[in-house]
C-alpha positions in Angstrom: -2.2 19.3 -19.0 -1.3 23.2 -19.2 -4.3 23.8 -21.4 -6.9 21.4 -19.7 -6.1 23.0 -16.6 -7.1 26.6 -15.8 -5.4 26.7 -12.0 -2.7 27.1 -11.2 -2.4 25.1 -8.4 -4.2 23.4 -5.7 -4.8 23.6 -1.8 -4.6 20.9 -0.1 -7.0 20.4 3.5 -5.4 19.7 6.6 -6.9 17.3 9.7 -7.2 20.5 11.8 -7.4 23.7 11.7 -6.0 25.0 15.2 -2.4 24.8 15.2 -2.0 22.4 18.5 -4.5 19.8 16.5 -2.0 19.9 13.7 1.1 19.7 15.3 -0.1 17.2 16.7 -1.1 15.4 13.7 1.9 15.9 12.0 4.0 14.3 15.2 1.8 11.4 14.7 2.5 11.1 11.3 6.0 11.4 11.4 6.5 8.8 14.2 4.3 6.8 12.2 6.8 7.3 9.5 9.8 6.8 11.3 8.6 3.4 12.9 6.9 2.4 9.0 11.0 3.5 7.9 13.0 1.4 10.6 10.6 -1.9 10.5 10.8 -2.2 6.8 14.6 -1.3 6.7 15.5 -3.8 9.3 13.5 -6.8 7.4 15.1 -5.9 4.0 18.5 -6.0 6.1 17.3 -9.4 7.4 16.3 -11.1 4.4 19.4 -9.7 2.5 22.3 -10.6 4.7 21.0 -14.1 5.8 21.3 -16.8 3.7 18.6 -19.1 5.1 15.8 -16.7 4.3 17.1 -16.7 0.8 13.6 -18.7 0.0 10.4 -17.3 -2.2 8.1 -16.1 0.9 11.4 -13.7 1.9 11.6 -12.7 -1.1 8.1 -11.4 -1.9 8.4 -9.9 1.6 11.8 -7.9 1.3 9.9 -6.3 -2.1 7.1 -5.4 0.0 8.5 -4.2 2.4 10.4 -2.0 -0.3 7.3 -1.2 -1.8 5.7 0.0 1.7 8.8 2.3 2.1 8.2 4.1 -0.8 4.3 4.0 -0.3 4.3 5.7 2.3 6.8 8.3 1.5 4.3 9.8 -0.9 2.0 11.3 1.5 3.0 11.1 4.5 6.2 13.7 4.4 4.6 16.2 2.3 1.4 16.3 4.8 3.8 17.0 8.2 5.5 19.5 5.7 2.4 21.0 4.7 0.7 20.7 8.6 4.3 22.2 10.7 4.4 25.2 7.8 0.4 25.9 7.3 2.1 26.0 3.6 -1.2 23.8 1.6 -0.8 24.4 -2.1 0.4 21.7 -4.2 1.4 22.7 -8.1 -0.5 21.2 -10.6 2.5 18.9 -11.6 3.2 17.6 -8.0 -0.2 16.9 -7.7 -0.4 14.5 -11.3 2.9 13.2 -9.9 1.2 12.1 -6.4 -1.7 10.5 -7.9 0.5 8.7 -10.0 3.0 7.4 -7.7 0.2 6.7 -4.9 -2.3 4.6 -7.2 0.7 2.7 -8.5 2.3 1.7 -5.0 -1.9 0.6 -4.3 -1.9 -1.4 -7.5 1.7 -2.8 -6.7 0.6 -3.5 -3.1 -2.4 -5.3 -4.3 -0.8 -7.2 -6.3 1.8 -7.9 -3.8 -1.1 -9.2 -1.3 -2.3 -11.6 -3.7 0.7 -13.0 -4.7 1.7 -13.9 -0.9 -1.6 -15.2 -0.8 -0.6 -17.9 -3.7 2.2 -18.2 -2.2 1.2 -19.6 1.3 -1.8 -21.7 -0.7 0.9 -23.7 -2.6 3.4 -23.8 0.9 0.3 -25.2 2.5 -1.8 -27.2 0.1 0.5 -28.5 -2.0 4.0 -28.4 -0.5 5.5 -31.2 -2.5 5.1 -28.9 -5.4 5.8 -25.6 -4.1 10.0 -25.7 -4.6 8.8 -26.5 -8.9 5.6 -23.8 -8.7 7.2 -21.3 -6.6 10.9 -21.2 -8.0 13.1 -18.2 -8.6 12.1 -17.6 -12.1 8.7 -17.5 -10.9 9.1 -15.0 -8.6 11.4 -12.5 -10.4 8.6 -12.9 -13.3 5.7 -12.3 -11.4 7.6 -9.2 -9.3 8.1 -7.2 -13.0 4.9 -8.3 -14.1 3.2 -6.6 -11.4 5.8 -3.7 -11.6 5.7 -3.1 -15.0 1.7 -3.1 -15.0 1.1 -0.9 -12.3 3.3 1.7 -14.3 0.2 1.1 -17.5 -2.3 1.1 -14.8 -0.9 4.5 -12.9 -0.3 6.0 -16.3 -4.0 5.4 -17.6 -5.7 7.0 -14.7 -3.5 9.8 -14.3 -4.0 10.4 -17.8 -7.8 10.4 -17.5 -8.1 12.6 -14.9 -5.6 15.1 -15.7 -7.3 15.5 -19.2 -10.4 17.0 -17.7 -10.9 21.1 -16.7 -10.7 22.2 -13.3 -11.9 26.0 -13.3 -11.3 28.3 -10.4 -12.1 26.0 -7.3 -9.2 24.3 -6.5 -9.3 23.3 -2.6 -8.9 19.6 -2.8 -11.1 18.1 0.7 -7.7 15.6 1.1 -4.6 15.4 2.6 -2.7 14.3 -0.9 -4.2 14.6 -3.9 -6.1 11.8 -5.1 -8.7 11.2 -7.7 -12.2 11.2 -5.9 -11.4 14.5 -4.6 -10.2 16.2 -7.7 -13.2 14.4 -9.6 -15.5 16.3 -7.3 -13.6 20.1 -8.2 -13.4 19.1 -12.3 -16.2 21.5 -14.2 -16.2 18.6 -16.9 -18.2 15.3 -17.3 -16.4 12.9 -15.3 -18.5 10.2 -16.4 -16.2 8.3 -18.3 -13.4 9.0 -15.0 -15.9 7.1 -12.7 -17.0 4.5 -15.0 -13.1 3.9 -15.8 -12.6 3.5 -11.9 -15.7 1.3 -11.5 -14.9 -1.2 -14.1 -11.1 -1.4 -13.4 -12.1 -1.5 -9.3 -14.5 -4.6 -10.3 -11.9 -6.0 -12.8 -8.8 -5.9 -11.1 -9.6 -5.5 -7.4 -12.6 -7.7 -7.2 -10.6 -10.1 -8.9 -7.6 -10.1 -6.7 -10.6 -10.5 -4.1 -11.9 -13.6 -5.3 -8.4 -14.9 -5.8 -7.4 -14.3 -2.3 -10.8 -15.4 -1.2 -10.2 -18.7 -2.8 -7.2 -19.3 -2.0 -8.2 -18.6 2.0 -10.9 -20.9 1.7 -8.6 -23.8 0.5 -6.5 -23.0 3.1 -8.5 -23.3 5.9 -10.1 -26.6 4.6 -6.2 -28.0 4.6 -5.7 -26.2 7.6 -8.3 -28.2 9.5 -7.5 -31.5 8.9 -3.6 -30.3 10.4 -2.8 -31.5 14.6 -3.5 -28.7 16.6 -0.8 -27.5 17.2 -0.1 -27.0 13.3 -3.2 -24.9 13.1 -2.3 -22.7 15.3 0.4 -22.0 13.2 -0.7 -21.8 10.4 -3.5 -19.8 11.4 -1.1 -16.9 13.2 0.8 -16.8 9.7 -2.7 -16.7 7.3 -4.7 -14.3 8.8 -2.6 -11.3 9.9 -2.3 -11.1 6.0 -6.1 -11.9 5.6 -6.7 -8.6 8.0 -4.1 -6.2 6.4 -5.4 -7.1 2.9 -9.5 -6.6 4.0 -8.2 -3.4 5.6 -6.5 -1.8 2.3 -9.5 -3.1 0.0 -12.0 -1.8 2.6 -11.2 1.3 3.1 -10.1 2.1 -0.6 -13.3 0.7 -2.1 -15.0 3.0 0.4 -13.3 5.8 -0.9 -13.0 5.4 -4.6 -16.4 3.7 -5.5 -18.3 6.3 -3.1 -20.4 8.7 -5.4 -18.6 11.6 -5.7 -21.9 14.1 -4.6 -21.7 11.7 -1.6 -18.5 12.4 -0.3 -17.6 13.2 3.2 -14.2 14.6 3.9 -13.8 13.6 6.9 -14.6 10.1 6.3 -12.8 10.2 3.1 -9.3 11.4 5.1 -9.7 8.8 8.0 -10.1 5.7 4.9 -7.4 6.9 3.3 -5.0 6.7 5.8 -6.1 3.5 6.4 -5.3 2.5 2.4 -2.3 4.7 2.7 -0.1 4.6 6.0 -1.5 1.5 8.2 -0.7 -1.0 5.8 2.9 0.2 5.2 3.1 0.6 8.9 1.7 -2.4 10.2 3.1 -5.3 7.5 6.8 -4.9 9.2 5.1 -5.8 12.3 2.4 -8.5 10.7 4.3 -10.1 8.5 8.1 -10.4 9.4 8.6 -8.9 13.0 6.6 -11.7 14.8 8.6 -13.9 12.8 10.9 -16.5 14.2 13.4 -16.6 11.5 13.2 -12.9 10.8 14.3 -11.8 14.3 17.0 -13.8 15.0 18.0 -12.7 11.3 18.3 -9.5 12.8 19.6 -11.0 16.3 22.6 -12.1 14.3 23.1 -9.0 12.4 22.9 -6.8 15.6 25.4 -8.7 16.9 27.6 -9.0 14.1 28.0 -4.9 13.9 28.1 -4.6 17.7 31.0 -6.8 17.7 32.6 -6.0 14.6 32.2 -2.0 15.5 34.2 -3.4 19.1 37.4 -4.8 17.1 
């Protein structure tokens, strides 16, 4: 990296430039943080103390929401940091290390999306079967699987960008370093980067697409033929995940298959926040927090402390 790399660092771009903007911005972000935090902390406290949400779809959600934790805590910290201090420069280490970690929580998360999507299409279309499909063995499996991979995948990419020359301008047009924007500062060919991220976005994430796409589809049909009441159901659990998974794909495809002498930075920092922080922050809310079972999980707990902390 030391000798493909002739700067020594890089400068990161803030939202604004006048310092109320970016207070502002940053105070945003952090509550945004804060609330991400707390909602994912109090469904892995939820599914880990109760006993009846000991089942697969709890399970998938308490890594998740794991996942989202650490997804966000990438970015996010190291932008108010950088916005409350006016303090933009990123070594050339921490830099490799964000890409890394941030396109491996995406991979992870994808993953993650399409796997609840299996999930609810066995629950749903074929629940006689789901306690044989969708057993424990399955799900710890399919969890390191994914894990494992998106440390390969992660690796790879990193790897691929890092090995190219970036010679004096270094002012990356994001607020975290990602590939797109260092792609667009390299004084190499970066022809093999994009058609690396081309083929692995049509591989991988149009695949996960089709999958989830499928699977939907199937749904649905079942869905239909269900009393009314049952559709609504099953209608308020399938497409909340149907909207946060078209958001993440949306907006990352928008950023990462973009031409990179047709980039926008402006539009390029508004989509990744949307691939970055809004799924992290909204899945507590989408998946588990509207949830029945989940909140008086967390009723109980409450209660439990409240009255234990009163003996």
């Amino acid at each position: 990296m030391a000798n493909s790399t002739m700067v020594p660092e890089f400068l990161l771009v803030a939202f604004a430039e006048i310092l109320k903007l970016r207070v502002l911005h940053a105070l945003l972000f952090l509550l945004m943080y804060l609330a991400t935090l707390l909602g994912n902390l109090l469904i892995i406290t939820a599914t880990t103390l109760d006993q009846n949400l000991h089942t697969p779809m709890y399970f998938f959600l308490r890594n998740m929401s794991i996942l989202d934790m650490c997804y966000i805590s990438v970015t996010v910290p190291n932008a108010c940091v950088n916005s409350f201090t006016d303090n933009r420069t990123i070594s050339v280490a921490g830099c490799a290390a964000q890409i890394f970690l941030v396109i491996y929580c995406a991979f992870v998360e994808l993953l993650f999306l399409t796997i609840m999507a299996y999930d609810r299409y066995v629950a749903i279309c074929q629940p006689l079967h789901y306690p044989v499909i969708i057993n424990h063995q399955f799900c710890v499996l399919i969890t390191l699987v994914s894990l494992l991979s998106g440390l390969i995948y992660a690796g790879v990419h990193t790897g691929n960008i890092f090995r190219l020359s970036f010679c004096q301008y270094n002012v990356v047009h994001q607020f975290f370093c990602d590939i797109p924007s260092l792609l667009s500062l390299s004084c190499s060919d970066t022809f093999s980067n994009e058609l690396l991220i081309f083929i692995s976005a049509m591989g991988i994430y149009g695949g996960c697409f089709i999958f989830i796409a499928m699977s939907y589809l199937r749904i649905f049909s079942t869905v239909l033929k269900f009393p009314t009441r049952e559709q609504g159901k099953a209608f308020s659990t399938c497409v909340p995940h149907l909207l946060v998974f078209s958001v993440f794909l949306g907006s990352g495809s928008g950023v990462y298959l973009r031409p990179s002498g047709a980039s926008d930075t402006v539009l390029d920092m508004i989509l990744s926040v949307f691939y970055t922080i809004v799924p992290p922050f909204l899945n507590p809310i989408i998946y588990s927090l509207r949830n029945k079972q989940v909140k008086e999980a967390l009723r109980k707990v409450i209660l439990r402390k409240f009255y234990s902390g009163k003996l």
